[in-house]
C-alpha positions as a Markdown table, in Angstrom:
| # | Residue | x | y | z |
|---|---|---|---|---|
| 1 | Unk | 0.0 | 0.0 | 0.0 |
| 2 | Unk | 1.1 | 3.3 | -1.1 |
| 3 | Unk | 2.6 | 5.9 | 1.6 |
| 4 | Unk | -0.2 | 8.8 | 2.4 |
| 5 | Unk | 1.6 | 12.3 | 2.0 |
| 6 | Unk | -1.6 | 14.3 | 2.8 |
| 7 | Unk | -4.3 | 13.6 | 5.6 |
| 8 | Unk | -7.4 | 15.7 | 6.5 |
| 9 | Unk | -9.4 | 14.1 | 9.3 |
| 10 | Unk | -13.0 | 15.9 | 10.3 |
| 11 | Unk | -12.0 | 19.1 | 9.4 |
| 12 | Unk | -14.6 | 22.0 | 9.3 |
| 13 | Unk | -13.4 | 25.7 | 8.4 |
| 14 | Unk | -15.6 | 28.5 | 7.9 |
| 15 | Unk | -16.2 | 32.1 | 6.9 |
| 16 | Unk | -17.6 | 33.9 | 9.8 |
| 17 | Unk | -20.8 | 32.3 | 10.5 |
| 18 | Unk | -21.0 | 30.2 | 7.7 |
| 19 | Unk | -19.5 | 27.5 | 7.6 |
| 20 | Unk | -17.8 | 26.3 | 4.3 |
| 21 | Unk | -16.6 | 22.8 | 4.6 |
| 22 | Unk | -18.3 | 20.3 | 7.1 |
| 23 | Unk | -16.5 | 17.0 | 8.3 |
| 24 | Unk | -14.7 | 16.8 | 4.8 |
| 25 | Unk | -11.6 | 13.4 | 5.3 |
| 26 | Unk | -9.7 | 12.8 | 2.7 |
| 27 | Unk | -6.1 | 11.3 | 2.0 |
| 28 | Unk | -3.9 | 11.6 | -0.8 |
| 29 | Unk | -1.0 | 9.0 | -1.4 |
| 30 | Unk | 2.3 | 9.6 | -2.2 |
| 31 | Unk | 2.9 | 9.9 | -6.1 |
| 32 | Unk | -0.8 | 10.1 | -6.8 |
| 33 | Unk | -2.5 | 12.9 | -8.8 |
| 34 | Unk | -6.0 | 13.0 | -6.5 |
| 35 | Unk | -8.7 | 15.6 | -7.4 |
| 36 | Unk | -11.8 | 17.0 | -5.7 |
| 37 | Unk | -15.2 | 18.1 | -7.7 |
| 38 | Unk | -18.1 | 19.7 | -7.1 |
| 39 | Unk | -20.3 | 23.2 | -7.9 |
| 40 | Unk | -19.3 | 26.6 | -7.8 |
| 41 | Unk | -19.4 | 27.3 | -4.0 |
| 42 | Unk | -19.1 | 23.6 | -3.2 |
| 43 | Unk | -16.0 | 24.2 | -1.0 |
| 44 | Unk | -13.3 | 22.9 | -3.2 |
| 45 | Unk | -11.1 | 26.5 | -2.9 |
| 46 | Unk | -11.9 | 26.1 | 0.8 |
| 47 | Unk | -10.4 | 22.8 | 1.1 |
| 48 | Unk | -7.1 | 24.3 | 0.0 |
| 49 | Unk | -6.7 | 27.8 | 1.5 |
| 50 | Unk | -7.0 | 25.1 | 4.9 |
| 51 | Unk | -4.3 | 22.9 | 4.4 |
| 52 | Unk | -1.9 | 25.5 | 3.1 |
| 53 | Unk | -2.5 | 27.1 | 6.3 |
| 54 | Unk | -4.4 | 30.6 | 4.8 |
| 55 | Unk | -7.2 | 29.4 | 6.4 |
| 56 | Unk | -7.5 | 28.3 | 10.1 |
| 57 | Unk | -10.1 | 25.2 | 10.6 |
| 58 | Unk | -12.1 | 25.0 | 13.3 |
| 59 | Unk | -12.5 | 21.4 | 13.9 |
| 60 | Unk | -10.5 | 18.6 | 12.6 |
| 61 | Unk | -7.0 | 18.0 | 11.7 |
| 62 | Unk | -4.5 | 18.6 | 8.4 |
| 63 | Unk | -1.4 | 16.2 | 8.6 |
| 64 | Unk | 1.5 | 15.8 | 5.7 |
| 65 | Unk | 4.3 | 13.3 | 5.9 |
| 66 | Unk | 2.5 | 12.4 | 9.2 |
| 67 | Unk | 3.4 | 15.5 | 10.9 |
| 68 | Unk | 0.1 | 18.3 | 12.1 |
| 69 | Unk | 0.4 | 20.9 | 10.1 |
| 70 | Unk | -3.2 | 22.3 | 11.2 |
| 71 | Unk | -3.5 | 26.0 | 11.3 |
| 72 | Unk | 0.4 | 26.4 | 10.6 |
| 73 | Unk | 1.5 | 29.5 | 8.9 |
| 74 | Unk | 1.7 | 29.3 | 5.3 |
| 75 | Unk | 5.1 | 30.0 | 5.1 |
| 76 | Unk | 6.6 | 27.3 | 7.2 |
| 77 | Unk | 3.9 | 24.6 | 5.4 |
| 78 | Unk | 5.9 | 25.7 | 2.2 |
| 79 | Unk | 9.5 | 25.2 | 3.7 |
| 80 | Unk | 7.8 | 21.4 | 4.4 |
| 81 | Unk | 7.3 | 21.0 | 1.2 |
| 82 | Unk | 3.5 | 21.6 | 0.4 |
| 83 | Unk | 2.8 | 24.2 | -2.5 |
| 84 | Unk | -0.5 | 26.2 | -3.6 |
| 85 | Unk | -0.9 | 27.2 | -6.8 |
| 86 | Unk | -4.0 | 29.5 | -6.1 |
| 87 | Unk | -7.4 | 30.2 | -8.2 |
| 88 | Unk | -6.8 | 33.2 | -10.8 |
| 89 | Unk | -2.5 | 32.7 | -10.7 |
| 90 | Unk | -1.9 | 35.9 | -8.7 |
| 91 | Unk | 1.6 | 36.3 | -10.4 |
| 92 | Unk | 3.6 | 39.0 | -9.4 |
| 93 | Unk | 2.8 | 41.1 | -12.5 |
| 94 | Unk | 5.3 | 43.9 | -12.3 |
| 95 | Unk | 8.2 | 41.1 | -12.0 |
| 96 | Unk | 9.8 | 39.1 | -14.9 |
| 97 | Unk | 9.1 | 35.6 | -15.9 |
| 98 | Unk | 12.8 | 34.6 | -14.8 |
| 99 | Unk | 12.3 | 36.8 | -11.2 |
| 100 | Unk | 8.7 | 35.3 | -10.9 |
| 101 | Unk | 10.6 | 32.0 | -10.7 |
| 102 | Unk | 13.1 | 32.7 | -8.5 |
| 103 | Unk | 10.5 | 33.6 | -5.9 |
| 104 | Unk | 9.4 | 30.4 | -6.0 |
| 105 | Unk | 12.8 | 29.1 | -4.9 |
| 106 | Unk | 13.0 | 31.6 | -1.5 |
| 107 | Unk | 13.5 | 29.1 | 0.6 |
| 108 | Unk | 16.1 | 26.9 | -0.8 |
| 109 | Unk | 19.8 | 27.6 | -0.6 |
| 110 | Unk | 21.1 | 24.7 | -3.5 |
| 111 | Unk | 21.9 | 27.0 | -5.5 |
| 112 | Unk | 23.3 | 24.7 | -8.8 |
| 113 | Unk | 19.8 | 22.5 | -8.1 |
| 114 | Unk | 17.6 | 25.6 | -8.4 |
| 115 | Unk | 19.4 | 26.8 | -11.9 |
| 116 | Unk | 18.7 | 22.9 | -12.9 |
| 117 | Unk | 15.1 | 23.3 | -11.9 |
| 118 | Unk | 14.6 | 26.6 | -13.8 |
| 119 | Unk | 15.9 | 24.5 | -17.1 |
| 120 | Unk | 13.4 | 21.9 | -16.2 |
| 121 | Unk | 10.3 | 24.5 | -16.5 |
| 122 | Unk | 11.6 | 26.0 | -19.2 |
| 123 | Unk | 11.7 | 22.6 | -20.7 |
| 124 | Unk | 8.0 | 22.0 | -19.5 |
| 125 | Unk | 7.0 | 25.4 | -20.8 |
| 126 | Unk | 9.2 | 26.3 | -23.7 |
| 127 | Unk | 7.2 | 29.6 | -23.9 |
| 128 | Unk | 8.4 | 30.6 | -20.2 |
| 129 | Unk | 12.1 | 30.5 | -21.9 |
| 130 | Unk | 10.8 | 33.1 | -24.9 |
| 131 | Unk | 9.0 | 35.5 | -22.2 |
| 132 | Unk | 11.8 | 35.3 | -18.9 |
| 133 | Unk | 12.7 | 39.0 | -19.3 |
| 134 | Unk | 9.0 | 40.1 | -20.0 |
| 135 | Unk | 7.1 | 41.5 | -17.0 |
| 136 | Unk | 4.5 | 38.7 | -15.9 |
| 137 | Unk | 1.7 | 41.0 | -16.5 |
| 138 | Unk | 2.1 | 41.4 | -19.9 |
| 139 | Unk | 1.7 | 37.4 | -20.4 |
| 140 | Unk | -1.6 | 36.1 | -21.7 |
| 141 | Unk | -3.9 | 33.9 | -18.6 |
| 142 | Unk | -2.4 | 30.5 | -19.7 |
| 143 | Unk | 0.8 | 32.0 | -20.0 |
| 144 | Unk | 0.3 | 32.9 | -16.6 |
| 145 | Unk | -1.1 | 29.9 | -15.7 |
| 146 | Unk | 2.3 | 28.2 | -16.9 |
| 147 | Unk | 4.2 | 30.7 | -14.7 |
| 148 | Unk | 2.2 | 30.0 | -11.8 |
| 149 | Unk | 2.5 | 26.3 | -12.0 |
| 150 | Unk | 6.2 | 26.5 | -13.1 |
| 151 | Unk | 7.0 | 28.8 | -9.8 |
| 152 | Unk | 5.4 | 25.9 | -7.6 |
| 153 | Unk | 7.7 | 24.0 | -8.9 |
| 154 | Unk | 10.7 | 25.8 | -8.1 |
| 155 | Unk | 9.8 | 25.4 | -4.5 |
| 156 | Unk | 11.1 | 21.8 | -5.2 |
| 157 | Unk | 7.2 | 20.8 | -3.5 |
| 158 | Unk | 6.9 | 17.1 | -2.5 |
| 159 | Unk | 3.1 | 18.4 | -2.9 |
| 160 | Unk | 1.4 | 20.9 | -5.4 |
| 161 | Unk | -2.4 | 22.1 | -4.5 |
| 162 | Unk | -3.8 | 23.2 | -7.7 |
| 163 | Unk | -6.6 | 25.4 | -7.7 |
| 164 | Unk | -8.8 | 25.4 | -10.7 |
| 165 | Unk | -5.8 | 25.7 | -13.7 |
| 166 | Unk | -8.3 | 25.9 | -16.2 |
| 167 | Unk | -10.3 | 29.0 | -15.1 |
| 168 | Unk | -10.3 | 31.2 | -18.0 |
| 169 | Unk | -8.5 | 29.0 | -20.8 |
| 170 | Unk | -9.2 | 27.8 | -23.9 |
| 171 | Unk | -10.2 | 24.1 | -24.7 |
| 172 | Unk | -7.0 | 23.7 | -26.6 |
| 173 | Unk | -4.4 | 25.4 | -23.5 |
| 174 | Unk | -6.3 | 23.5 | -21.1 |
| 175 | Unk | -5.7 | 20.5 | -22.3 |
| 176 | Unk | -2.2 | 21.5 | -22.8 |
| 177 | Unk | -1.6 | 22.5 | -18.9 |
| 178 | Unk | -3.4 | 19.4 | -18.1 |
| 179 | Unk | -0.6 | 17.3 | -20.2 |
| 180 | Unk | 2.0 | 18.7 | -18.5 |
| 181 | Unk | 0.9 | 18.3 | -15.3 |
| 182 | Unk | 0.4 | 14.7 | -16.0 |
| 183 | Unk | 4.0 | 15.0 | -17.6 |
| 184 | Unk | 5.4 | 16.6 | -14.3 |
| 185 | Unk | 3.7 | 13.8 | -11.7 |
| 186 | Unk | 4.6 | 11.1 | -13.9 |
| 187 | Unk | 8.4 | 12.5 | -14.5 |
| 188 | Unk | 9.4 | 14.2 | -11.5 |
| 189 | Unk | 6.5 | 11.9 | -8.7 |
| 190 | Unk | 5.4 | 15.3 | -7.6 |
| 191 | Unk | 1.9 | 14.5 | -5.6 |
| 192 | Unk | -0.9 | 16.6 | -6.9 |
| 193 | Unk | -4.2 | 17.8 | -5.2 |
| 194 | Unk | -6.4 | 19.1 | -7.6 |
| 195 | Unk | -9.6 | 21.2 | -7.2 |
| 196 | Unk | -11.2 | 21.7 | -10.9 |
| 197 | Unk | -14.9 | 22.4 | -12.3 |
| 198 | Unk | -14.0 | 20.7 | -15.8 |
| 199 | Unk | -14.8 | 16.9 | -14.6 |
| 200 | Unk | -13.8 | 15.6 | -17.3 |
| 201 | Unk | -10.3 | 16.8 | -18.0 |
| 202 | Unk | -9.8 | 16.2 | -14.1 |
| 203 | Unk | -10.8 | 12.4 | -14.0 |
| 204 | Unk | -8.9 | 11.9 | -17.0 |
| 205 | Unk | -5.7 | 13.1 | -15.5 |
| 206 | Unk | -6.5 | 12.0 | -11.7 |
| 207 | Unk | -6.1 | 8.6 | -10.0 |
| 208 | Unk | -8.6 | 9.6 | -7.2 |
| 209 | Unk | -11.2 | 11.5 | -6.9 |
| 210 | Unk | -13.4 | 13.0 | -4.3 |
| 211 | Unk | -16.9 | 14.3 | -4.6 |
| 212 | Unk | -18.0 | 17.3 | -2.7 |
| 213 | Unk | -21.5 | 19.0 | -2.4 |
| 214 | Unk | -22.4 | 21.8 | 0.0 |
| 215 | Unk | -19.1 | 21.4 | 1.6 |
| 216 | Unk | -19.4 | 17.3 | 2.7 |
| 217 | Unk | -17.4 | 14.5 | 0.8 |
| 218 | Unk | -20.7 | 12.8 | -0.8 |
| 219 | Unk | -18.7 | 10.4 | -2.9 |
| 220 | Unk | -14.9 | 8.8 | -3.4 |
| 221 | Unk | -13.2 | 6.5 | -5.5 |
| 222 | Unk | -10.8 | 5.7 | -7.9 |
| 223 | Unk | -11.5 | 8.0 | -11.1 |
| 224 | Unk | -11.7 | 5.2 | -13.9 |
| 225 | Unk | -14.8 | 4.4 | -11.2 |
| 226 | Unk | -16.1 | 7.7 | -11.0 |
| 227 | Unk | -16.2 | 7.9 | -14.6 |
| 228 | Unk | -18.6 | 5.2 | -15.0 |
| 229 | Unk | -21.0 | 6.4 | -12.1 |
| 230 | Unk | -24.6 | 7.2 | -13.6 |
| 231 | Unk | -24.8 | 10.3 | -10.9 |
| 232 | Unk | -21.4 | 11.6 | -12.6 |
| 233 | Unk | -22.2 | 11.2 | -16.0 |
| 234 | Unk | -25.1 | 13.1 | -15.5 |
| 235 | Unk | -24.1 | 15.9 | -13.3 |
| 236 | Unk | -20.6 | 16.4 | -13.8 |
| 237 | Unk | -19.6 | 14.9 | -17.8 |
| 238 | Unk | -23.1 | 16.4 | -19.0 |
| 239 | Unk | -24.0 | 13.1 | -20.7 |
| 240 | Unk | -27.5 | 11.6 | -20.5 |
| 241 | Unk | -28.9 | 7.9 | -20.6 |
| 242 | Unk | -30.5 | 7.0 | -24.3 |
| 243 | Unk | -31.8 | 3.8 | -25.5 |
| 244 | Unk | -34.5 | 1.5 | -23.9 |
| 245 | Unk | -34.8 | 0.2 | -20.6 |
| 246 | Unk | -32.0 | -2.4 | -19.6 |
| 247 | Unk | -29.6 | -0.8 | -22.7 |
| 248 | Unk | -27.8 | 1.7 | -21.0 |
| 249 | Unk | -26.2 | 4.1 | -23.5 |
| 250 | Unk | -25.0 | 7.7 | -23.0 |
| 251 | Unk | -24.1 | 10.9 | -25.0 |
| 252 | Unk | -23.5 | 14.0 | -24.7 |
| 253 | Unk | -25.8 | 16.7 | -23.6 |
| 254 | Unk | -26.6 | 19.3 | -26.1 |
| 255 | Unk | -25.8 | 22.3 | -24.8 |
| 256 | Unk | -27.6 | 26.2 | -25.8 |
| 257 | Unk | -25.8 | 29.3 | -26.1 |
């Protein structure tokens, strides 16, 4: 059995007196690519911002490599090796590509293994290598997107939370970030949490997935699983059952602009 890298047990966090996430367990093993889905205000982003330690939980417990990390400031949750790439990028537009980077690597003092880490993004995101002298602003969203991801990165994470990487992009880049972060798990065994809305580009690149409605875990299992679930098909891959009773068939939903 695979080692578990990430543990929440019970945990509850809230924004004043509403409260966002309720009981919500889940484990991610180490190596794995795991993902949570669910609605807009679901409590996926929630999830996160509580085990990178930007928001405190009220009840329950966060643990990675075994060790409590609840409540923990952000900072020292990063120098364990646990990094968020949040919802929206939040690059530091008015610094360049290359300096965007090297923020990433803050904490680490191997210098030679940073420089070898910057060539491995710029290998990941060719693009990156064009841009490193532009001002991050000035890059388009999946552009930014890239940097965003590719700064995790130079945190040398054991863990990378990934908050909705296809918010805003095109079908065609977000199939491309999605490729390369299945590139980057597979190659480098970087452990992934994903939160993500498009269902089916997350099962396709997750080995686990969690289902979360009104901020409670409703449903987990393996994606290839999840995939085949009827209440999936229908809620999150927009797909509906055709054919006659007992032939069960599905296709896409037509959708209306």
């Amino acid at each position: 059995m695979a080692e578990v890298i990430l543990k929440l047990s019970n945990v509850e966090s809230a924004y004043g007196p509403i409260k966002a996430i309720r009981g919500v367990s889940l484990q991610v093993e180490h190596g794995q690519i795991a993902t949570v889905l669910g609605s807009n205000g679901a409590g996926k982003t929630t999830i996160l911002k509580t085990i990178s330690g930007i928001i405190d939980p009220r009840k329950g417990t966060v643990e990675f490599k075994g060790r409590n990390i609840t409540a923990q400031d952000p900072a020292f949750i990063v120098q364990q090796g646990l990094v968020h790439v949040p919802e929206g990028r939040e690059v530091f537009p008015l610094l360049s590509v290359r300096d965007n980077l090297l923020m990433g690597a803050y904490t680490r003092t191997d210098r030679d293994a940073v420089a070898r880490d910057m060539e491995a993004v710029f290998g990941y995101f060719p693009i990156l290598k064009e841009r490193e002298k532009q001002d991050a602003g000035l890059l388009s969203g999946g552009q930014q997107q890239m940097l965003a991801i590719s700064r995790a990165l130079m945190a040398a994470p054991e863990l990378i939370l990934l908050d909705e990487p296809s918010l805003g992009l095109s079908p065609k880049l977000t199939k491309e970030i999605f490729e390369i972060v299945v590139r980057i798990n597979r190659e480098r065994g970087t452990t992934m949490l994903l939160v993500e809305q498009n269902a089916n580009m997350a099962l396709n690149a997750a080995d686990y997935g969690y289902v979360l409605e009104n901020g409670r875990i409703v449903m987990e299992d393996t994606c290839e699983r999840l995939r085949e679930k009827a209440d999936i098909k229908e809620f999150y891959l927009g797909m509906k059952e055709v054919g006659a009773r007992g032939e069960r068939r599905w296709k896409k939903k037509k959708t209306w602009r």
